[in-house]
N, C-alpha and C positions, 0 to 999 in steps of 0.2 A: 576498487574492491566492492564486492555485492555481499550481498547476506544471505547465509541458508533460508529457507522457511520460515524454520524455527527459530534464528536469531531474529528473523523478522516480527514474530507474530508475539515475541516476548518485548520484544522493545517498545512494540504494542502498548505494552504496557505502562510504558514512561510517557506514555503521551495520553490517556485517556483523559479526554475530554477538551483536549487543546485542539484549537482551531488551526484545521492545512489549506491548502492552497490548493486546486489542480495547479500545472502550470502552464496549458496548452488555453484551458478557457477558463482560468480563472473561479472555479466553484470552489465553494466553501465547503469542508466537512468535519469532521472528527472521528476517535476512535473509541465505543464503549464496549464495554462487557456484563454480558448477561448471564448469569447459569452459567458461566466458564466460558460460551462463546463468544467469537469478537464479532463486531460489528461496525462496519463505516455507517455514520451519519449523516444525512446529505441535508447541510444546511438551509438550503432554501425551504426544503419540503418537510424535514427533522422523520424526513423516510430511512428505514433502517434496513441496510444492503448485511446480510450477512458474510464476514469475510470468507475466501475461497480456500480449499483444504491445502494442506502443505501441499499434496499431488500437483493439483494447479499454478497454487506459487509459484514450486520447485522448475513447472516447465517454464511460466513466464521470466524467470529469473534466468534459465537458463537459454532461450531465447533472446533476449535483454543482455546477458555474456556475449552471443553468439554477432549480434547485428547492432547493439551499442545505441538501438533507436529508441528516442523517445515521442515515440507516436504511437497513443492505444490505439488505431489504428491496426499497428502492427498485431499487437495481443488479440485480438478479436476473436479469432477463434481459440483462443483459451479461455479468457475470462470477460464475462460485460464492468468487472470493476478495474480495467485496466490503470486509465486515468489515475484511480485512488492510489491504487498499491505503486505505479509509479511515481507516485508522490512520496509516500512512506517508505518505498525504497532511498528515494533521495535523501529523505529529513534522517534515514539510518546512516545512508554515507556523512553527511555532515558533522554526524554527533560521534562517527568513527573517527571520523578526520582531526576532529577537538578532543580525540581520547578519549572517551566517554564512553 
């Protein structure tokens, strides 16, 4: 199961400030909010990527339905935070999968 956007980017919100994982190379990030916007963190540099609009999600998510790959690689031409949202996608299935 995947998540819209919008379940995405609210769920968002249960994780602010807790530390993710990529899983491909192992970086460190999190997720803050600013002014209402979210933002990935990128740990090593505490650089702040702001996250991509639903538009973008919606395609990498549907992309992601389509080919099942987890290589940002794949996403490249949608979004440069592949990697991340592939993560938060994941930490959302997990916390679906525990009911939550």
């Amino acid at each position: 199961m995947l998540p819209t956007a919008s379940q995405l980017i609210i769920f968002c919100d249960s994780i602010i400030g807790k530390p993710l994982v990529t899983q491909l190379r192992n970086k460190v990030f999190s997720v803050d909010v600013v002014a209402g916007s979210y933002y990935l963190v990128v740990g090593s540099s505490g650089q702040r990527r702001k996250i991509d609009s639903n538009e973008k999600i919606t395609q990498l998510i549907a992309l992601l339905a389509n080919t099942g790959s987890q290589r940002p690689t794949k996403y490249r031409d949608i979004t440069f935070n592949a990697s991340y949202l592939l993560e938060l996608i994941r930490q959302w299935q997990i916390r679906a999968s525990e009911g939550g």
